[in-house]
BADRENMI-582038 format. One record per residue: residue number from 1; z, y, x of N, C-alpha, C in turn. Coordinates in steps of 0.001 Angstrom, whole numbers, plus 500000, padded with zeros to 6 digits. Atoms other than C-alpha are relative to their C-alpha. Layout:
! BADRENMI-582038
 num     nZ     nY     nX    caZ    caY    caX     cZ     cY     cX
 NUM      Z      Y      X      Z      Y      X      Z      Y      X
...
END
This chain:
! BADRENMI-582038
 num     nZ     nY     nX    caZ    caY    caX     cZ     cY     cX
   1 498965 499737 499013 427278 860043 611301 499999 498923 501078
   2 500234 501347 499043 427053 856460 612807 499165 500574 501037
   3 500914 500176 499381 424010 857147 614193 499945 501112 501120
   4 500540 498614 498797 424377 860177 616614 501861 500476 500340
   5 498918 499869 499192 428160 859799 616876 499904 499234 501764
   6 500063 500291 498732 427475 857919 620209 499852 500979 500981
   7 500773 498928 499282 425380 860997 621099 501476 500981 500262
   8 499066 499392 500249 428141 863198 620491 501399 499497 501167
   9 499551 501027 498854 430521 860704 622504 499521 500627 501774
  10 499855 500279 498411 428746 860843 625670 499871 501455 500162
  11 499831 498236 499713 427897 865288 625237 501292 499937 500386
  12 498461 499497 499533 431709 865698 625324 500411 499059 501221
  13 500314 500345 498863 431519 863195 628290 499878 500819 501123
  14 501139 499353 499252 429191 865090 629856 501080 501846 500658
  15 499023 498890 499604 431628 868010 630040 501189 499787 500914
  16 499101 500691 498839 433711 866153 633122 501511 498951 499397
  17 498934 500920 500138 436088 863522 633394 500828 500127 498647
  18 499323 500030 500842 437782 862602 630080 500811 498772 499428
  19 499852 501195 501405 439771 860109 627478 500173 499848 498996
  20 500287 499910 501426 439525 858905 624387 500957 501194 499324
  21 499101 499084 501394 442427 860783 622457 499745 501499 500584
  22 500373 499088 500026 441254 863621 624229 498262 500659 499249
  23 501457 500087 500736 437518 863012 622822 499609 500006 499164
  24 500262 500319 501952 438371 861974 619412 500538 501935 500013
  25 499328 498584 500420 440282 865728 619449 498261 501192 500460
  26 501167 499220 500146 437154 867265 620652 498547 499690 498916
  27 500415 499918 500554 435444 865816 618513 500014 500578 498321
  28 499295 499489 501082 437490 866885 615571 499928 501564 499842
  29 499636 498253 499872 437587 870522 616629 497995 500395 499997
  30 501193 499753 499810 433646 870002 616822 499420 499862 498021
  31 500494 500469 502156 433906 869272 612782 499396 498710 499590
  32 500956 500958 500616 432896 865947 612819 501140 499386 499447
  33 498980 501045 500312 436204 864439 611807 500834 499425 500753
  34 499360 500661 499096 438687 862638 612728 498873 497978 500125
  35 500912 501471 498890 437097 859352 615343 500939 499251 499557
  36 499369 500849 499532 439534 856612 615149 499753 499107 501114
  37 500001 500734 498809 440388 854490 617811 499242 498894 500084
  38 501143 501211 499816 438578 851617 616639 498450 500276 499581
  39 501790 499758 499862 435225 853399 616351 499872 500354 501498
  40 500298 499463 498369 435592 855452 619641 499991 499040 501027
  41 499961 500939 498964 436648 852707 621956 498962 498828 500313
  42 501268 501192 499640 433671 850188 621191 498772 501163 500601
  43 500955 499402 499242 431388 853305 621497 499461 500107 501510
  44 499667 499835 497843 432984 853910 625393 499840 499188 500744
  45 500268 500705 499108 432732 850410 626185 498199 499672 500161
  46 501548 500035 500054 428892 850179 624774 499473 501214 501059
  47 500649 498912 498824 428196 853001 626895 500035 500115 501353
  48 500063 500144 498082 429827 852140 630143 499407 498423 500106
  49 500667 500920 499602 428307 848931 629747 498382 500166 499908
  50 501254 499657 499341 424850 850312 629552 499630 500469 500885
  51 500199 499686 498747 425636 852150 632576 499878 501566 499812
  52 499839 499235 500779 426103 855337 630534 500911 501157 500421
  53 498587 499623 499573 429498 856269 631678 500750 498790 501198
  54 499225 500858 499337 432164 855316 634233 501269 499917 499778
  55 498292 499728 500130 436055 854484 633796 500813 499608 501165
  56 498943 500258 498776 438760 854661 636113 501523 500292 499265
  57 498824 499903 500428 442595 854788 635537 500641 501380 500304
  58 499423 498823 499057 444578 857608 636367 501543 500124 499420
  59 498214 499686 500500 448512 858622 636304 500230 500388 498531
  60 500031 498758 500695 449245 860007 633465 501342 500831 500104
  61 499292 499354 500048 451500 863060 633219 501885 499413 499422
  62 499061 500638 500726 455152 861336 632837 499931 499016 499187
  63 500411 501114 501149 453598 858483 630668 498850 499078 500478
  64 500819 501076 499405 451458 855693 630963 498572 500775 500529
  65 501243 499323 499930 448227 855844 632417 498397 499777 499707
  66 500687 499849 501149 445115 856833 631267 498391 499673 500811
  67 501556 500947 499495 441339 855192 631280 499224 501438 499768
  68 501373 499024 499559 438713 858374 632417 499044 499528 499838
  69 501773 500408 499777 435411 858153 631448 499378 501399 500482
  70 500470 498458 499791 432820 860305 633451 498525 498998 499849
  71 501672 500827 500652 428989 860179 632870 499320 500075 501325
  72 500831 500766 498539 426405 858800 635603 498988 500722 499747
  73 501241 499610 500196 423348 860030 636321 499046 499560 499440
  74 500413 500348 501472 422035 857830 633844 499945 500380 499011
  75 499616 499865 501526 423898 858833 630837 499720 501248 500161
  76 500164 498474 500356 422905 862498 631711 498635 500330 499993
  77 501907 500202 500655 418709 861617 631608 500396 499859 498689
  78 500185 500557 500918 419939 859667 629008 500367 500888 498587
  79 499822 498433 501337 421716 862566 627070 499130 500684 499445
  80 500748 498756 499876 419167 865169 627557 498648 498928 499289
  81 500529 500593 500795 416587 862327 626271 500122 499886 497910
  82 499255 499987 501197 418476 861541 623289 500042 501377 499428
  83 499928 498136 500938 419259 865195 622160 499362 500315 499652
  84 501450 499541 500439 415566 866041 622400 499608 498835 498742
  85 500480 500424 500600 414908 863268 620322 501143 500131 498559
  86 499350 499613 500557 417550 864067 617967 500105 501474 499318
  87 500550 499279 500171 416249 867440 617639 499279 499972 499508
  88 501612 500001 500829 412745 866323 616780 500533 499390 498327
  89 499269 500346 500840 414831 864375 614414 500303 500794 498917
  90 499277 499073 501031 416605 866695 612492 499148 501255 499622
  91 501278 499335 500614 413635 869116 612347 499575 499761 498885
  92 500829 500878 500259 411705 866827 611084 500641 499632 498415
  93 498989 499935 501484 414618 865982 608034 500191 501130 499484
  94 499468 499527 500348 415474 869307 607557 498600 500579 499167
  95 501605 500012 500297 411383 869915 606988 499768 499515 498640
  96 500514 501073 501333 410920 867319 604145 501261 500251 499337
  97 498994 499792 501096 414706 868163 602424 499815 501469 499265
  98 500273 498726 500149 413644 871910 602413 499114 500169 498672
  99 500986 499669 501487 410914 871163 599470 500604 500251 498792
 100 499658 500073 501492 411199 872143 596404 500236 498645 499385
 101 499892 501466 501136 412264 869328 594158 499055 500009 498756
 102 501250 499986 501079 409319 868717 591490 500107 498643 499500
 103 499707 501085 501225 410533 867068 587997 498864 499077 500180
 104 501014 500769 500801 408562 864126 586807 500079 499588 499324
END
């Protein structure tokens, strides 16, 4: 899960302007679980500090306001990279779990 929640992270990104408690909820409704705040938020900053994503503030609706992340034309090579290789990935596992199991 570690390893391709990032991925996951910047896809729902990738679907325009967002923030976290809206991200962890898509990610939840995507079946991966509930995110907490202290996994998601190091993810968002590792990512806008690779240049990944961008944040800005914005009003929020009657209540404080809220940190937007949107993705750069970086993080959307960088998606479409990643995925494919995440693909070959999971092929590739689902390939070698698929065998028969043979006692010894």
């Amino acid at each position: 899960m570690r390893g391709v929640l990032s991925l996951c992270v910047l896809r729902v990104v990738a679907d325009g302007p967002t923030y976290g408690y809206a991200i962890a909820g898509r990610l939840a409704d995507a079946g991966l679980g509930s995110v907490k705040g202290g996994t998601l938020y190091p993810i968002l900053t590792r990512l806008e500090t690779d240049g990944l994503v961008t944040s800005s503030w914005a009003a929020g609706n009657g209540g404080p306001g809220r940190k937007f992340f949107s993705l750069t034309p970086t993080g959307a090579q960088a998606l479409r990279e990643r995925a494919e290789q995440w693909h070959v990935f999971t092929e590739r596992a689902a390939g070698l779990l698929s065998r028969p199991v043979v006692p010894s």
